[in-house]
C-alpha positions as a Markdown table, in Angstrom:
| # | Residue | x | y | z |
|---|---|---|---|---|
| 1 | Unk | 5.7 | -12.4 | 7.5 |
| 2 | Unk | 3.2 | -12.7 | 5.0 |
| 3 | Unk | 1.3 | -15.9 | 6.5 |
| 4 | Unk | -0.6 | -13.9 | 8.4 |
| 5 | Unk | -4.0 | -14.6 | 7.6 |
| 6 | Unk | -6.3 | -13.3 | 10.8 |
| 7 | Unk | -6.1 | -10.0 | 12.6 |
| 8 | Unk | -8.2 | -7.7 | 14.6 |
| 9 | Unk | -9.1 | -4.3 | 13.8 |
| 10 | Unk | -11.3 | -1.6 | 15.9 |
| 11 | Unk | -12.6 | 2.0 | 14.7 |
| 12 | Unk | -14.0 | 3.2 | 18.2 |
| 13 | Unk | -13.0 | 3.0 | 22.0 |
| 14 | Unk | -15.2 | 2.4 | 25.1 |
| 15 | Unk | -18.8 | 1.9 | 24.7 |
| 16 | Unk | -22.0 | 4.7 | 24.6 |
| 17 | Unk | -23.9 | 2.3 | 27.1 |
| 18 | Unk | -23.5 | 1.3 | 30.6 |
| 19 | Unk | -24.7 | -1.4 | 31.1 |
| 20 | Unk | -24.6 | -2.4 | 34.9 |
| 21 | Unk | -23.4 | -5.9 | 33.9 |
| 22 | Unk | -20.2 | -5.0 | 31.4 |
| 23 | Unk | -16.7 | -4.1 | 32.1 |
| 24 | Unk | -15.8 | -1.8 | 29.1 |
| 25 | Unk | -17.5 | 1.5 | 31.3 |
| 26 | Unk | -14.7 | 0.9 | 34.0 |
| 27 | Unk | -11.9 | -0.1 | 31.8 |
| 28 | Unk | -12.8 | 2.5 | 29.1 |
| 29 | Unk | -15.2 | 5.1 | 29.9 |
| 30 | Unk | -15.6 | 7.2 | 27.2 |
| 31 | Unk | -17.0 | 6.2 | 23.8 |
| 32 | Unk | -15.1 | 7.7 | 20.6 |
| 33 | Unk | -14.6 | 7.0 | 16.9 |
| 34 | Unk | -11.3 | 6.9 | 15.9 |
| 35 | Unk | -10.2 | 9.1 | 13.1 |
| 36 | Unk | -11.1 | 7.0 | 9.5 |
| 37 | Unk | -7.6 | 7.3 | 8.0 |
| 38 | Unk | -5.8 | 5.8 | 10.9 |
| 39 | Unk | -8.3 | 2.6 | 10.8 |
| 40 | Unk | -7.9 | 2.6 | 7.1 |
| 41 | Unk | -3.6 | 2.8 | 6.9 |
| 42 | Unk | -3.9 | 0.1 | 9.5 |
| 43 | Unk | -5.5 | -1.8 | 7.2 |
| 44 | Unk | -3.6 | -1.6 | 4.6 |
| 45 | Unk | -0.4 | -2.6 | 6.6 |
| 46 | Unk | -1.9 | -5.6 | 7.8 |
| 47 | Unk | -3.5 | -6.5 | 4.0 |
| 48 | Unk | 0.7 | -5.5 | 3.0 |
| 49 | Unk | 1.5 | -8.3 | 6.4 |
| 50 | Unk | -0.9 | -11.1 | 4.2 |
| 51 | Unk | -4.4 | -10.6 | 6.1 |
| 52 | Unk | -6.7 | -11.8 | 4.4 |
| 53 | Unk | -9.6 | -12.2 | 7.5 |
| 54 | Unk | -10.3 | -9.2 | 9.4 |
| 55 | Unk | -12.4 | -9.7 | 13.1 |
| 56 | Unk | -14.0 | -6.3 | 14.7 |
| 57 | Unk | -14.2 | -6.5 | 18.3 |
| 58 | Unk | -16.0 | -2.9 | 18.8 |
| 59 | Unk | -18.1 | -2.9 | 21.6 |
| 60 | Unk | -20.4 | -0.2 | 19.8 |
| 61 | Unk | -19.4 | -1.1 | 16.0 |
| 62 | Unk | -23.1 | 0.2 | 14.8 |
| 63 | Unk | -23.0 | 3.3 | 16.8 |
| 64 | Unk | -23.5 | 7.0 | 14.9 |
| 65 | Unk | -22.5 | 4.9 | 12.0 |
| 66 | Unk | -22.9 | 7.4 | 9.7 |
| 67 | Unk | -19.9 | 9.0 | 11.5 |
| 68 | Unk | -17.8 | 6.4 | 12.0 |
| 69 | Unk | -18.7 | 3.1 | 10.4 |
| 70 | Unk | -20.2 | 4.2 | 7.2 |
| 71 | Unk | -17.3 | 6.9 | 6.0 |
| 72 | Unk | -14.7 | 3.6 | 6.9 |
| 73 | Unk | -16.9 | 1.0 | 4.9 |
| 74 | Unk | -17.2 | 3.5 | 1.8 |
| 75 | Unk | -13.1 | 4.0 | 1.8 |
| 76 | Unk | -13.4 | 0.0 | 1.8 |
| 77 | Unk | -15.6 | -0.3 | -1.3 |
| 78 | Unk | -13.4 | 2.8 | -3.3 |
| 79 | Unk | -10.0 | 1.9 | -2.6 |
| 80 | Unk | -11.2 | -2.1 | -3.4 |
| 81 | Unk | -9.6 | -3.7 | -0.2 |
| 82 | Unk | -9.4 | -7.4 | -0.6 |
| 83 | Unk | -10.8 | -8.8 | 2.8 |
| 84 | Unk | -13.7 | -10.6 | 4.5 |
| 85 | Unk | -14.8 | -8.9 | 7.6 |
| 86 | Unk | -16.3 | -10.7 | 10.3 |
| 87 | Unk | -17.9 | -9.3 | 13.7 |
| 88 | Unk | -16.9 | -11.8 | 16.7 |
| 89 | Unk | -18.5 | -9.7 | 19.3 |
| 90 | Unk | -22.2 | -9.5 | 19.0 |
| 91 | Unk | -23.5 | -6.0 | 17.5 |
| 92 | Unk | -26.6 | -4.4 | 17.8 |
| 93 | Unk | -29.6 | -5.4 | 15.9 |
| 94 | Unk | -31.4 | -2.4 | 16.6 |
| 95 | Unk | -29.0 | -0.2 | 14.8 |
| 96 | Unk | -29.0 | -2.1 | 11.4 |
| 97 | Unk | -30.8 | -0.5 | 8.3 |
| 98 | Unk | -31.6 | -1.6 | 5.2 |
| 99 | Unk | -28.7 | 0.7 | 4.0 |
| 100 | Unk | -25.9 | -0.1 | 6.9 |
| 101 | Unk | -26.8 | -3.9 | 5.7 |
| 102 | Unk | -26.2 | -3.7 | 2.2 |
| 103 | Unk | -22.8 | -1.3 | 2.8 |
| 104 | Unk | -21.5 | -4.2 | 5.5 |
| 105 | Unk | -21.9 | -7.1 | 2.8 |
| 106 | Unk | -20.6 | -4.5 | -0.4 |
| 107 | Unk | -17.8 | -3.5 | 1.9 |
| 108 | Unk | -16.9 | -7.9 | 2.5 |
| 109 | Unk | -18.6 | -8.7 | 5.5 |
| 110 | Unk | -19.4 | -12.0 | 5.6 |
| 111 | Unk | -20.0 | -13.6 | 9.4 |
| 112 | Unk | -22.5 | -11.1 | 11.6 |
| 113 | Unk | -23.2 | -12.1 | 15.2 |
| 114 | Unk | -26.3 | -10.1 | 16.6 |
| 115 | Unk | -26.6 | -9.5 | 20.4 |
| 116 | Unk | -30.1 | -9.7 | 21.9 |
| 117 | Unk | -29.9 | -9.0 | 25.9 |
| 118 | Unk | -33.3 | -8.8 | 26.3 |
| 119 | Unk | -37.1 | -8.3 | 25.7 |
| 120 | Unk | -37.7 | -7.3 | 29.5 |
| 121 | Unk | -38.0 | -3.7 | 29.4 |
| 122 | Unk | -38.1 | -3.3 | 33.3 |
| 123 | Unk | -34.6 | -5.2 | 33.2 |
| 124 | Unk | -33.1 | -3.3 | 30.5 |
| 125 | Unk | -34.2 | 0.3 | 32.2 |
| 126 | Unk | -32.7 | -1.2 | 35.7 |
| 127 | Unk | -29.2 | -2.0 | 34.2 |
| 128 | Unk | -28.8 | 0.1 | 31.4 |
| 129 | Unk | -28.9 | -2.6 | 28.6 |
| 130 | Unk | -28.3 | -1.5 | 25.1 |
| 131 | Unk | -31.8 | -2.0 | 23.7 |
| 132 | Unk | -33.3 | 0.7 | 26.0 |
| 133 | Unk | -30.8 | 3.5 | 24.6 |
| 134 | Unk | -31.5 | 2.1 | 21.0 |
| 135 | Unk | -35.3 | 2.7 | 21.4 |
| 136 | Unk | -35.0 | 6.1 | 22.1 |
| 137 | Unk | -32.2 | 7.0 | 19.7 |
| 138 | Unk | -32.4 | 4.8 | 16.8 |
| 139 | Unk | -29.7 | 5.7 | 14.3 |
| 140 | Unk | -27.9 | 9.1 | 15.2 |
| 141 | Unk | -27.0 | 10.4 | 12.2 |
């Protein structure tokens, strides 16, 4: 079984934001990190299975990143995990720093889709949109 080549992997559940538009609130309504190490053994077993492409599909990936993304991305770089991340779902623009950016590409990101709902203030304060929580709280750290 070691032709597998693409898998998925995710680090949080549910999504901080509820947007008025998005399912994820309903089907999962709390947000929370899941604990590094389990993220990290499950990578491992799927690197052990032959992946060598690794898709997030976190609704929130950039969210309190210095709790849960960064602390992930920094076991990546130490323990020298062969891979090339790639974000399929969009992620917000709003939460990426200089320093977030440079620990994504160290860590092997290579393909980064960025969401952008919306200039429209009015709109985004009417149905909860991501960018109106981001201006408030930029990076929680």
């Amino acid at each position: 079984m070691n032709n597998l080549k693409w898998v998925f992997l995710k680090l949080t559940k549910g999504c901080p934001f509820r947007c008025t538009y998005c399912s994820v609130p309903q089907v999962d309504p709390q947000f929370a990190g899941f604990p590094i190490e389990r993220g990290l053994r499950e990578l491992e077993f799927l690197c052990r299975l032959g992946a060598r492409h690794v898709a997030f599909y976190d609704d929130a990936l950039l969210y309190q990143p210095h709790r849960i993304l960064l602390p992930f991305l920094d076991a990546v770089i130490k323990r020298g995990f062969q891979v090339t991340f790639h974000t399929p779902n969009a992620m917000n623009a709003r939460f990426i720093t200089k320093e977030l950016a440079e620990r994504l590409v160290t860590a092997g990101f290579r393909t980064f889709f960025l969401g952008f709902e919306s200039n429209a203030y009015e709109w985004q304060r009417k149905t909860g949109g991501q960018g109106l929580l981001a201006r408030t709280r930029s990076c929680d750290r």
